[in-house]
C-alpha positions, 0 to 999 in steps of 0.5 A: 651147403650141397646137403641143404640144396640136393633135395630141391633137385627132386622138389616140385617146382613150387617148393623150389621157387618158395625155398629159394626165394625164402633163402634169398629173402632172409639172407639179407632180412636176417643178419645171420642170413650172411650163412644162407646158400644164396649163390648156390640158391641161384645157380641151382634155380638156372640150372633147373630151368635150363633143364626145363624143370623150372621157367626161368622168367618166374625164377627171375622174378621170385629172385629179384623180388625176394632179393629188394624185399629183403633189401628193404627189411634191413634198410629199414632196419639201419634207419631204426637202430642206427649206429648201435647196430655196430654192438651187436653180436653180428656187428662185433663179428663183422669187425668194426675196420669192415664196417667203417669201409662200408660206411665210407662206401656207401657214404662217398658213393652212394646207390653205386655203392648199394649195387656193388655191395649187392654182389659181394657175398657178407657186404649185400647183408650188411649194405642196405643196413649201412645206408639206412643207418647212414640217412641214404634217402629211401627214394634213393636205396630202392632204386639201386637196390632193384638194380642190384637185385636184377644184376645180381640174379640175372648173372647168377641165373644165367650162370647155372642156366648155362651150366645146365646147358654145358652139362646136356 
């Protein structure tokens, strides 16, 4: 994963910003996306506007805006294919006691659900896809996926924020 970020170390600021919000965008987007180095994506966004490289409120904003974008591709998706989302190769992959727990969750619990899933890396892609395919309202999902978003990036960044602080 390092291999794939150390050349943003050197980027413009603006490819920065496109490569990283891109990669948040399709790990939830893509079901294959559960591979993307987003967490490394994030810090790595902090730490560069805690060296001043990057300006960390546009960081923000291109995190949480590529991170409910994203959301919102796969919920759609969910509500689409439903339940058959469980055959394919990544559903399969996934592991059919995984997936009946996440259904549980988001079933029972609901946009709390949607924001604890948000912050664990394999679920947050499988989650806004669960909730559609469970019928969640929409006008319920968006606003618990903004809340995930905004809690998982703003913790992330400002983790690699202050790394770039601890290391001078």
């Amino acid at each position: 994963m390092d291999s794939l970020l150390r050349p943003l170390l050197e980027s413009p600021p603006a490819l920065v910003y496109l490569v990283c919000g891109a990669l948040i965008f399709l790990e939830t987007a893509l079901l294959p996306g559960i591979v993307l180095p987003t967490l490394s994506s994030l810090l790595l966004m902090g730490f560069l506007a805690g060296r001043g490289t990057l300006d960390l409120p546009l960081a923000l904003t291109v995190a949480i805006g590529a991170a409910v974008a994203g959301d919102q591709i796969a919920f759609l998706e969910g509500r689409r294919l439903g339940p058959r989302l469980r055959t394919t190769r990544f559903g399969r992959w996934f592991g059919r006691d995984r997936w009946e727990r996440a259904e549980r969750a988001v079933a029972r619990y609901g946009v709390p659900a949607v924001i604890a899933g948000r912050c664990l890396a394999g679920v947050r892609t499988v989650v806004p896809r669960i909730a559609g395919a469970a019928e969640m309202p929409y006008r319920r999902f968006v606003p618990g996926s903004v809340c995930a978003a905004v809690v998982w990036a703003c913790a992330e960044l400002f983790l690699g924020h202050a790394g770039a602080w601890v290391s001078g």
